[in-house]
N, CA, C and O of each residue as an XYZ file, in Angstrom:
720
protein
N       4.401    -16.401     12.952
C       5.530    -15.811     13.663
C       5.333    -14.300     13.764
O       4.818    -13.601     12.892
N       5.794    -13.900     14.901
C       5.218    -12.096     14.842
C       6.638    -11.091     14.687
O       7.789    -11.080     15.124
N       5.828    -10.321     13.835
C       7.541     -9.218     13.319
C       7.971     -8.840     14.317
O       7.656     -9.249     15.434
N       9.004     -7.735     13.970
C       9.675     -7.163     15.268
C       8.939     -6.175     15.817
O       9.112     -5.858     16.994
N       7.689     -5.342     14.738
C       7.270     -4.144     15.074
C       6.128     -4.742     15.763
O       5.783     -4.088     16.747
N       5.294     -6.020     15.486
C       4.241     -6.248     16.847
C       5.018     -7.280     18.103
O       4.380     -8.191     18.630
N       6.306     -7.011     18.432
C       6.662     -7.288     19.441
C       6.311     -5.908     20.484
O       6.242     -6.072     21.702
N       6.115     -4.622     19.882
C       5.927     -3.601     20.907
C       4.250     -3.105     20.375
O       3.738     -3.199     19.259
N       3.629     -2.506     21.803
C       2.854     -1.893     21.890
C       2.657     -0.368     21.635
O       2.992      0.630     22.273
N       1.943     -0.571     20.383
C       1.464      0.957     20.261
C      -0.046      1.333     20.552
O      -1.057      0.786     20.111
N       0.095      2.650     21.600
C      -1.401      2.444     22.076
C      -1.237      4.245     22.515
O      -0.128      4.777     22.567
N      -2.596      5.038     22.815
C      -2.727      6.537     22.890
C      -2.254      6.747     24.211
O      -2.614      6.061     25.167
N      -1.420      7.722     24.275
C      -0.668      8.852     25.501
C      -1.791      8.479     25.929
O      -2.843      8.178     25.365
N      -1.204      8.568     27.836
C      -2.026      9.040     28.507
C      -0.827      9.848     29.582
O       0.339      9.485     29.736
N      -1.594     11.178     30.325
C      -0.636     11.630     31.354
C       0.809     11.477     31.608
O       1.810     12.174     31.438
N       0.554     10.335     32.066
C       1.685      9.810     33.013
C       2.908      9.413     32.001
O       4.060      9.531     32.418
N       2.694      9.004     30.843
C       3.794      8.709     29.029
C       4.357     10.174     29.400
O       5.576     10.007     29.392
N       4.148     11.282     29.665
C       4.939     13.087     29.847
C       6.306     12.195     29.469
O       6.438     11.839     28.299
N       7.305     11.842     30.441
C       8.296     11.604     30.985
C       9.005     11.074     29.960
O       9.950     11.627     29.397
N       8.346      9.500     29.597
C       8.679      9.019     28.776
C       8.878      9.842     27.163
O       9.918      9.786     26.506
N       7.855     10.450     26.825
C       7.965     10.942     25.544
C       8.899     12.074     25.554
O       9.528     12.419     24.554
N       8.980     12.633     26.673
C       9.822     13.979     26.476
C      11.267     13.245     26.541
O      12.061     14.044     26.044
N      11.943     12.084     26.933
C      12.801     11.317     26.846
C      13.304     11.245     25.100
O      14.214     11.759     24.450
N      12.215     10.357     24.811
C      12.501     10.213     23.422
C      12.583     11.727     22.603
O      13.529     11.728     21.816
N      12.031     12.643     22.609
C      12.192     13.655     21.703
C      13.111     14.200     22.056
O      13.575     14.939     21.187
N      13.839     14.192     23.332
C      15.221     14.784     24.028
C      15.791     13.838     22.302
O      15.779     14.098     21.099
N      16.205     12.739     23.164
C      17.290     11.969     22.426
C      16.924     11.737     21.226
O      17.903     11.400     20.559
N      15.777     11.762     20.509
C      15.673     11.661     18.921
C      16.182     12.904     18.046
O      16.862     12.892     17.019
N      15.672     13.930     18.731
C      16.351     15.377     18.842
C      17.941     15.157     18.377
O      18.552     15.202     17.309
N      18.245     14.911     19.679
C      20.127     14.661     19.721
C      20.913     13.854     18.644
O      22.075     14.081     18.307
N      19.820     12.541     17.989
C      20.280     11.818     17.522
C      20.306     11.906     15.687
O      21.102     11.490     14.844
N      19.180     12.564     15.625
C      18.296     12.989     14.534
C      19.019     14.162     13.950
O      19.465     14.043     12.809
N      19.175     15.221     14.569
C      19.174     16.524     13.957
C      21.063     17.149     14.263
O      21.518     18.231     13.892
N      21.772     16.101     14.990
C      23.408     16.439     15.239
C      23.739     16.708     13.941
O      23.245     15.854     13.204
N      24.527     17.745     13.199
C      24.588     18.041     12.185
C      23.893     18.570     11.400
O      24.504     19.222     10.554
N      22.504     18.555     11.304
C      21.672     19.368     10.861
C      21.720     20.664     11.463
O      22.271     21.535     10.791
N      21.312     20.951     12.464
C      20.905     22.278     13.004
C      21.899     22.317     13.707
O      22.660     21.368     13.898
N      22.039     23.861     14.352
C      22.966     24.366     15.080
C      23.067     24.128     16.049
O      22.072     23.998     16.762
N      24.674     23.916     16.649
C      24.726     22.928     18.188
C      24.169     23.713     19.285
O      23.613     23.204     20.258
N      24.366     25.242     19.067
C      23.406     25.907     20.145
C      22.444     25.714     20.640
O      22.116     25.783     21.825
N      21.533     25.269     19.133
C      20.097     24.853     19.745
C      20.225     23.628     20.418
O      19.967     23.686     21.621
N      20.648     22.220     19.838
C      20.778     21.328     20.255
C      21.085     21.379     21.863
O      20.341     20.850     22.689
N      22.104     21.982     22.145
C      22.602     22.105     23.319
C      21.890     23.055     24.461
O      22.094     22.923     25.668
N      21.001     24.053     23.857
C      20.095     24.625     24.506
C      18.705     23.800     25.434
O      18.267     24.146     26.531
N      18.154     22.433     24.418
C      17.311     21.790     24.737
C      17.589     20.472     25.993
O      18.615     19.792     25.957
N      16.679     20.302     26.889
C      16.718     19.830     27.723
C      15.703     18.866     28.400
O      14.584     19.379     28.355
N      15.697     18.168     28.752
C      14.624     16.505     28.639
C      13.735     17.321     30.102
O      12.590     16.871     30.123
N      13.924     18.172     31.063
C      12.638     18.626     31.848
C      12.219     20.026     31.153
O      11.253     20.498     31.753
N      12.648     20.843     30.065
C      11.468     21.334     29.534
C      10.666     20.408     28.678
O       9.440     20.432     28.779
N      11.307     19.524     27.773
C      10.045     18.714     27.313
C       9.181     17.836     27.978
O       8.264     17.379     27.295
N       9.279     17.395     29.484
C       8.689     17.038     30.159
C       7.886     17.931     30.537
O       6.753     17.468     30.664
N       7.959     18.957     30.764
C       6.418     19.964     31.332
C       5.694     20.820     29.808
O       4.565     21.304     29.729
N       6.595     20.793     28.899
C       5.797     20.657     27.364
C       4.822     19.578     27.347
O       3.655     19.961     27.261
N       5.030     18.226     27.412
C       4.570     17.118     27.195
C       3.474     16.884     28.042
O       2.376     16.467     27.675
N       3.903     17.244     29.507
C       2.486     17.242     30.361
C       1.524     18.368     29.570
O       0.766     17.932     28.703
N       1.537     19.474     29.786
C       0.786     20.310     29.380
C       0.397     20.246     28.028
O      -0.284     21.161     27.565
N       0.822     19.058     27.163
C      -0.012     18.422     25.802
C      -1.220     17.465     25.953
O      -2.335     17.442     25.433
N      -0.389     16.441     27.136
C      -1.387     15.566     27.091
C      -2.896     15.880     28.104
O      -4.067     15.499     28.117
N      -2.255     16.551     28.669
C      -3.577     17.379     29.806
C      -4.460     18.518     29.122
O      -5.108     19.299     29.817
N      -4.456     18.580     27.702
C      -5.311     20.186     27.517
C      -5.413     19.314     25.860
O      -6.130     20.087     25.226
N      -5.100     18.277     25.021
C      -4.798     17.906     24.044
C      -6.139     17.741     23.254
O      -6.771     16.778     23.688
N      -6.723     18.348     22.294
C      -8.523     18.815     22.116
C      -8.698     17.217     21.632
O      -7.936     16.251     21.603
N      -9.795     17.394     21.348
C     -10.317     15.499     21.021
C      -9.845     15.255     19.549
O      -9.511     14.140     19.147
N      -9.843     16.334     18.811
C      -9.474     16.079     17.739
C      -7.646     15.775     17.288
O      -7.241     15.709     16.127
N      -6.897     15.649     18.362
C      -5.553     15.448     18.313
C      -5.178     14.010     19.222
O      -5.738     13.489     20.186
N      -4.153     13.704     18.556
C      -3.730     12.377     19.244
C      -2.192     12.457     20.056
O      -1.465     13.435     20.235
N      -2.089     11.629     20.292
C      -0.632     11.406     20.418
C      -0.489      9.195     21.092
O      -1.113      8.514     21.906
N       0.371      9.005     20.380
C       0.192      7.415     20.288
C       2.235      7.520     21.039
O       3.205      8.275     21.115
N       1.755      6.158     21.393
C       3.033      5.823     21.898
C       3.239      4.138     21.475
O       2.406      3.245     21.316
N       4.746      4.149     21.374
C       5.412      2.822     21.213
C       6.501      2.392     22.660
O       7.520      2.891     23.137
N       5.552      1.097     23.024
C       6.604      0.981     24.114
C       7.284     -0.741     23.845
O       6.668     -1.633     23.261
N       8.278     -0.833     24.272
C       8.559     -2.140     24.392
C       8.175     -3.055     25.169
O       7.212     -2.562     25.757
N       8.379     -4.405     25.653
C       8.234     -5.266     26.066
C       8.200     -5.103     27.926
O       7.673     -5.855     28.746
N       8.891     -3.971     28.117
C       9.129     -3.607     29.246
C       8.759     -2.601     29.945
O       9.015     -2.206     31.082
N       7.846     -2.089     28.736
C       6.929     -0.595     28.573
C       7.345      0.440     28.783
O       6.721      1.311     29.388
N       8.837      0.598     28.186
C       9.453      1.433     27.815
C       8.905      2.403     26.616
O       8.624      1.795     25.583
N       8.730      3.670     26.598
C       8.678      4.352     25.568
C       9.808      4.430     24.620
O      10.828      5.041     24.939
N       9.672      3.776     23.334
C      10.871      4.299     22.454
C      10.296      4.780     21.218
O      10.808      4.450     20.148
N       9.516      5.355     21.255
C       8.707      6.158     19.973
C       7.364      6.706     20.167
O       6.437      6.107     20.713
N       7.319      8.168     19.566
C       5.748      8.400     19.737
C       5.374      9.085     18.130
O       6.276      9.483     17.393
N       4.135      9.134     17.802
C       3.698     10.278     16.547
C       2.281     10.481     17.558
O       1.576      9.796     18.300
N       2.392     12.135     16.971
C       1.390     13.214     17.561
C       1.114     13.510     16.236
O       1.827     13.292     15.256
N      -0.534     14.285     16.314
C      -1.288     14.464     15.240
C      -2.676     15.263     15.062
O      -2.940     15.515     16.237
N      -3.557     15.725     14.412
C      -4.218     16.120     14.429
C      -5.303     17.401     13.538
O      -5.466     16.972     12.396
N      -5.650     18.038     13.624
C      -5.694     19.163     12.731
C      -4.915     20.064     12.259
O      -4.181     20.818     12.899
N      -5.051     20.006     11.241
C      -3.658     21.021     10.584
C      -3.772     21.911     10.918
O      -4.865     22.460     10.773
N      -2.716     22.563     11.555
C      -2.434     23.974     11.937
C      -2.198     24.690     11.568
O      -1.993     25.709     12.228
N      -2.031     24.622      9.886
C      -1.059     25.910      9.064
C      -2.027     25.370      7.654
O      -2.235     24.177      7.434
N      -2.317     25.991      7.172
C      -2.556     25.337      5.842
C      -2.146     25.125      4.745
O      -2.719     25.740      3.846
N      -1.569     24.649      4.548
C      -0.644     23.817      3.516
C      -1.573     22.761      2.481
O      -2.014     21.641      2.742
N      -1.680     23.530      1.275
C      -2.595     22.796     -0.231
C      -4.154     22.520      0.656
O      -5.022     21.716      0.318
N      -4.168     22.906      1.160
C      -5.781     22.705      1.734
C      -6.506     21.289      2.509
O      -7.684     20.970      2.671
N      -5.023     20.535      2.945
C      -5.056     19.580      3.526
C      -5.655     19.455      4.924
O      -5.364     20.335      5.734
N      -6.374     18.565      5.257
C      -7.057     18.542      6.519
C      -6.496     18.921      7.593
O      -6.489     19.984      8.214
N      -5.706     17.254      7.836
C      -5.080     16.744      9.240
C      -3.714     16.908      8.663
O      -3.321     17.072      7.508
N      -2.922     16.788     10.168
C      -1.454     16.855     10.275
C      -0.848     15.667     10.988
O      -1.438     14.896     11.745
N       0.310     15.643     10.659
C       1.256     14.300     11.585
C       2.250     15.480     12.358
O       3.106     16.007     11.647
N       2.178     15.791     13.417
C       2.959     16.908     13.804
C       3.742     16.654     14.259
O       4.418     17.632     14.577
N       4.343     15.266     14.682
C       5.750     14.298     15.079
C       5.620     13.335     15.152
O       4.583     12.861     15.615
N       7.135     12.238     14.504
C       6.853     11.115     14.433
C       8.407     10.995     14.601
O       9.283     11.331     13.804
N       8.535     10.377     15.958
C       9.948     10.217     16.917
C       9.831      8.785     16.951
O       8.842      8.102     17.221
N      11.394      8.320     16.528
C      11.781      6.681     17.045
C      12.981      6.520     17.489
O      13.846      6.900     16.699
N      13.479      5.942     18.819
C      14.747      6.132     19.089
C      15.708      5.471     17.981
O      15.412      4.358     17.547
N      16.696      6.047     17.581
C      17.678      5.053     16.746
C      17.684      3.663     16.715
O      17.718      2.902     15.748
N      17.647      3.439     17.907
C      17.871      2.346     18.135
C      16.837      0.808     17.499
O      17.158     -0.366     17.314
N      15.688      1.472     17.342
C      14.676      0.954     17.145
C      14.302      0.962     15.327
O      13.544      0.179     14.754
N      14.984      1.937     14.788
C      14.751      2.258     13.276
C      14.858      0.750     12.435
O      15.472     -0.211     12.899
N      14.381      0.740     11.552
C      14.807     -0.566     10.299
C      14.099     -1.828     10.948
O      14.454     -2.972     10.664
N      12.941     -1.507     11.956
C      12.094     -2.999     12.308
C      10.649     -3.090     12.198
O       9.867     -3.877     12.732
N      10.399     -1.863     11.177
C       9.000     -1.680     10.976
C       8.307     -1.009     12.192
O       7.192     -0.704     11.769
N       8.396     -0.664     13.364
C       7.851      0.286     14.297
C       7.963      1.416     14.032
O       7.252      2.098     14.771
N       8.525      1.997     13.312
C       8.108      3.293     12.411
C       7.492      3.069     11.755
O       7.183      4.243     11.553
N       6.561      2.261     10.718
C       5.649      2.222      9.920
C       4.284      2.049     10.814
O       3.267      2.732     10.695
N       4.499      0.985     11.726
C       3.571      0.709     12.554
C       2.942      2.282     13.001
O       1.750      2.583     12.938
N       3.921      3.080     13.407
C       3.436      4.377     14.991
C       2.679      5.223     13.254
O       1.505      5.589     13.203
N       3.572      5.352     12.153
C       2.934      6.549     10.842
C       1.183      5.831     10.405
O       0.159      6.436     10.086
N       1.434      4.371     10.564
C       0.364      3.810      9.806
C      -1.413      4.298     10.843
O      -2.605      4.586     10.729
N      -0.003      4.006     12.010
C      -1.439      4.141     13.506
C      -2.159      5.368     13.057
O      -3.358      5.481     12.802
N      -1.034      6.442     12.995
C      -1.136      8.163     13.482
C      -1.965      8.408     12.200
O      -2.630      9.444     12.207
N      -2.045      7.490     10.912
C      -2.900      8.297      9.892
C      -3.953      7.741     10.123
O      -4.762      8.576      9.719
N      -4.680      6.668     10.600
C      -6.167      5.789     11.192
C      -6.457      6.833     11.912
O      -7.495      7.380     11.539
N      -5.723      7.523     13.172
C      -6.217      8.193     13.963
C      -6.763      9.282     13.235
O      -7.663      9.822     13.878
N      -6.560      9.777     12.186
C      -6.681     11.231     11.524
C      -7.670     10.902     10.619
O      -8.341     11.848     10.205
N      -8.012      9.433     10.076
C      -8.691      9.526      9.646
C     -10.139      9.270     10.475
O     -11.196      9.669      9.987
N     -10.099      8.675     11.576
C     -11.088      8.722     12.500
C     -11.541      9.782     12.683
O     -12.729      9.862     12.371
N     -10.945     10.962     13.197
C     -11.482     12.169     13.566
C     -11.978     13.063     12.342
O     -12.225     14.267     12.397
N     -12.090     12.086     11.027
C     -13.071     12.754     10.089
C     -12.441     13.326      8.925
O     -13.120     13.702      7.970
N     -10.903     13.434      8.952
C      -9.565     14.009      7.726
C     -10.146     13.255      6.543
O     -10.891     12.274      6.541
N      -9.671     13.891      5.624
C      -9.768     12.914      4.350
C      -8.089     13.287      3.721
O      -7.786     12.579      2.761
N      -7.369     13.963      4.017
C      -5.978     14.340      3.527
C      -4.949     14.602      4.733
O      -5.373     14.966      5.830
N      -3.995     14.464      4.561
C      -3.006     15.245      5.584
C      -1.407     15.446      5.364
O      -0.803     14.590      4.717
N      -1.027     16.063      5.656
C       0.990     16.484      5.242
C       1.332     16.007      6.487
O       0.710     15.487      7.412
N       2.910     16.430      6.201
C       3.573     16.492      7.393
C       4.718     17.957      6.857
O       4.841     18.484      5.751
N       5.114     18.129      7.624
C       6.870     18.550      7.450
C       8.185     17.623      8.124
O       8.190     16.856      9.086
N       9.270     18.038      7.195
C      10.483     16.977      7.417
C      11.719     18.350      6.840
O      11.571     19.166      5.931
N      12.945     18.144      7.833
C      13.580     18.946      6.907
C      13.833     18.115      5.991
O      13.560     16.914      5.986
N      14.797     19.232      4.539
C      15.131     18.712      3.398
C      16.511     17.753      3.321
O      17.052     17.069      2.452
N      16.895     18.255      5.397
C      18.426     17.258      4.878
C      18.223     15.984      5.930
O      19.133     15.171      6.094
N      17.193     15.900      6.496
C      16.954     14.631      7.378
C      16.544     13.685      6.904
O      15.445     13.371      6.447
N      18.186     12.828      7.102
C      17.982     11.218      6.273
C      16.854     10.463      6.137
O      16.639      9.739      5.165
N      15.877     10.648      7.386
C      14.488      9.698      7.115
C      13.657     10.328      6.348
O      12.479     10.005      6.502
N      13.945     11.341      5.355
C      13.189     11.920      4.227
C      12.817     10.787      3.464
O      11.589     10.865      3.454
N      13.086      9.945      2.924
C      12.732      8.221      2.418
C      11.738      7.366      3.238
O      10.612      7.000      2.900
N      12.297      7.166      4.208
C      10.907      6.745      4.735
C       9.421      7.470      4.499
O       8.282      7.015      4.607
N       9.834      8.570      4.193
C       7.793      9.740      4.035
C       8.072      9.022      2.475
O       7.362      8.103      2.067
N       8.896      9.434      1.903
C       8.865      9.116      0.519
C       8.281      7.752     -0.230
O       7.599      7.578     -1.240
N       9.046      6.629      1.030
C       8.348      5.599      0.305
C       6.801      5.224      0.628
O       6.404      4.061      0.702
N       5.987      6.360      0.810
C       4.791      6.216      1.272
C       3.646      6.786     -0.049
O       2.435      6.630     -0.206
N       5.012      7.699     -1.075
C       4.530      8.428     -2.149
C       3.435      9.605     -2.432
O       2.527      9.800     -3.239
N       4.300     10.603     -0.794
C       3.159     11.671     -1.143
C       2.768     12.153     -2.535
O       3.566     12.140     -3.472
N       0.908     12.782     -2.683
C       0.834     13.500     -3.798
C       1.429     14.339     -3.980
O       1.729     14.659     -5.130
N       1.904     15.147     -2.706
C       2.637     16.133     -3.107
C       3.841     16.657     -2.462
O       4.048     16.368     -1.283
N       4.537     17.288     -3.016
C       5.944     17.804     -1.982
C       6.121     19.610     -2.340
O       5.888     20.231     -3.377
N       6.650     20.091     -0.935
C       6.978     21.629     -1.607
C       7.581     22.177     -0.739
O       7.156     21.796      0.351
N       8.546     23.049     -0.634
C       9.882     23.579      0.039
C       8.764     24.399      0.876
O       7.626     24.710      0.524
N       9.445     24.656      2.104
C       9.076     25.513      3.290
C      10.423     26.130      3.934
O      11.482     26.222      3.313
N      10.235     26.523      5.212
C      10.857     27.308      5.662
C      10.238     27.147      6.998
O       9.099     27.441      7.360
N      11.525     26.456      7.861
C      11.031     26.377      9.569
C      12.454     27.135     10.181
O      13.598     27.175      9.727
N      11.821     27.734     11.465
C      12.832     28.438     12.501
C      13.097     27.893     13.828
O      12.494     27.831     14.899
N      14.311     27.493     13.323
C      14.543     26.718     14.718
C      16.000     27.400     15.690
O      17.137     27.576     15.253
N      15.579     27.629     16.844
C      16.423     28.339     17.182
C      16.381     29.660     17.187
O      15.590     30.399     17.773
N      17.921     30.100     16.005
C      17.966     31.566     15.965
C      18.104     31.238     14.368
O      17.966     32.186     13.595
N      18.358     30.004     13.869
C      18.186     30.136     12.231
C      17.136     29.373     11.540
O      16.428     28.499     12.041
N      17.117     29.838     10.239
C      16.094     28.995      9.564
C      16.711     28.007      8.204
O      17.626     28.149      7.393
N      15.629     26.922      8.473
C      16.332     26.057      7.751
C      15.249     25.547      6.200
O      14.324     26.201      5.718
N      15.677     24.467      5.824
C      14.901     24.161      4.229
C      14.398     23.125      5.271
O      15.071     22.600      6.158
N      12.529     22.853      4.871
C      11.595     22.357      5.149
C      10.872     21.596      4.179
O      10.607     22.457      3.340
N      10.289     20.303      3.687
C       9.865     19.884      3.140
C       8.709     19.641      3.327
O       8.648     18.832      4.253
N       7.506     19.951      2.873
C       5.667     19.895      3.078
C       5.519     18.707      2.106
O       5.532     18.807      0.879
N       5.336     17.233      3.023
C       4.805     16.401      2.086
C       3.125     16.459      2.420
O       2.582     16.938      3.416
N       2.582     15.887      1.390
C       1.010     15.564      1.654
C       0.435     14.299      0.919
O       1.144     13.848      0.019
N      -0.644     13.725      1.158
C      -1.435     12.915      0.529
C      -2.677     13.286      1.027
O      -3.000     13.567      2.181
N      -3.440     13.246     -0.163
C      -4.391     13.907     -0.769
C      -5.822     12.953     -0.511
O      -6.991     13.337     -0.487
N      -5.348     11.782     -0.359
C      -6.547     10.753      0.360
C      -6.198      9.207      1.238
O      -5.038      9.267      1.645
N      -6.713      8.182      1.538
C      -5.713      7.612      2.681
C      -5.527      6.217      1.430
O      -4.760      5.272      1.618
N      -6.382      6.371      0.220
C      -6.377      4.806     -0.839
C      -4.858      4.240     -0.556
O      -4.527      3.054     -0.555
N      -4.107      5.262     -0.341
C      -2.136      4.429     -0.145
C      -2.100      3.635      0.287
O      -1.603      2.590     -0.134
N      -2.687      3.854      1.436
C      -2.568      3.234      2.894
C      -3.346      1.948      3.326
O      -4.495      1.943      2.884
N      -3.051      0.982      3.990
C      -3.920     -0.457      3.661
C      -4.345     -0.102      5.405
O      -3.626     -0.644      6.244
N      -5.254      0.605      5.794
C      -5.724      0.915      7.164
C      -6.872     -0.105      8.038
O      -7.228      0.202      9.175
C-alpha cells in the first residue's frame, strides 16, 4: 500500500516550477511566520516578487545547488527545499538546506520528510559530508529538525525586515542519521 508522502512527486526545479514555488513561499510565509515576525513585513511581501526571485534562481542556480519540488497528483506544487553550499560558515559545515517550504495543508503526511530526506541525498551527491540549516527559535516546526537529532544547535541572529529576530543553527556533522 503506498503512504501519503509517495502519493506526490518529488523531483528537481526546472524553470517553468518559478510560479509555482514562489506561490508556496508566498503562502508558507503567510502561514508559517503570522505571529512570528512583524505584520509589516508579512504584508510587505508579495507572490510576483517571489516569482521573478524564483526565476532568476532557477536560471543562474550553480551545479552545486538544488532546488527539488513536491507536486501533487495534479502537479501542483505544494512544497519545495533548496540547498547547496553553505553560504555562511557555521561550525565548519559543508552544505546547507537553505529552505524547506510545505503548504499547511500538506504537513503531518510525511512529505516533509520525504522533500528534507531528498534535499540531504542531493548535498550529499554534490560531495558534502555535513550540513545545518537555520530555523527561527519560535517556529513550531522547530521539532520536526529536532527529531532528526542535530549534532549540534546554536543561537543566531537573522534580519528580517526592519527587525531582528532569535535564529537557531542546527547541524549534523555526517549523513550515518539518515537511511539515504
Amino acid at each position: 500500500m503506498m503512504t501519503a508522502a509517495e502519493k506526490f512527486l518529488v523531483c528537481d526545479a526546472i524553470p517553468s516550477d518559478a510560479t509555482g514555488i514562489a506561490q508556496v513561499n508566498f503562502t508558507a510565509w503567510r502561514e508559517t511566520y503570522c505571529g512570528l515576525i512583524e505584520d509589516k513585513f508579512l504584508n510587505s511581501i508579495n507572490v510576483e516578487r517571489y516569482t521573478e526571485r524564483w526565476h532568476l534562481i532557477l536560471n543562474t542556480q550553480s551545479e552545486s545547488d538544488f532546488v527539488l519540488v513536491a507536486k501533487n497528483s495534479e502537479g501542483k506544487i505544494v512544497g519545495y527545499c533548496s540547498g547547496g553550499k553553505a553560504r555562511d560558515s557555521f561550525h565548519q559545515l559543508e552544505g546547507e538546506i537553505y529552505a524547506l517550504y510545505l503548504l499547511k495543508g500538506f504537513h503531518g503526511n510525511g512529505l516533509g520528510k520525504k522533500l528534507f530526506t531528498e534535499g540531504i541525498k542531493k548535498l550529499k551527491e554534490a560531495g558534502h559530508s555535513s550540513f545545518y540549516l537555520f530555523v527561527l527559535h519560535n517556529n513550531p516546526t522547530i521539532n520536526f529538525y529536532r527529531h532528526y537529532q542535530p549534532d549540534l544547535e546554536a543561537p543566531a541572529l537573522v534580519r528580517i525586515g526592519d527587525h531582528t529576530y532569535q535564529d537557531i543553527g542546527m547541524g549534523w556533522i555526517d549523513f550515518s542519521k539518515f537511511s539515504l
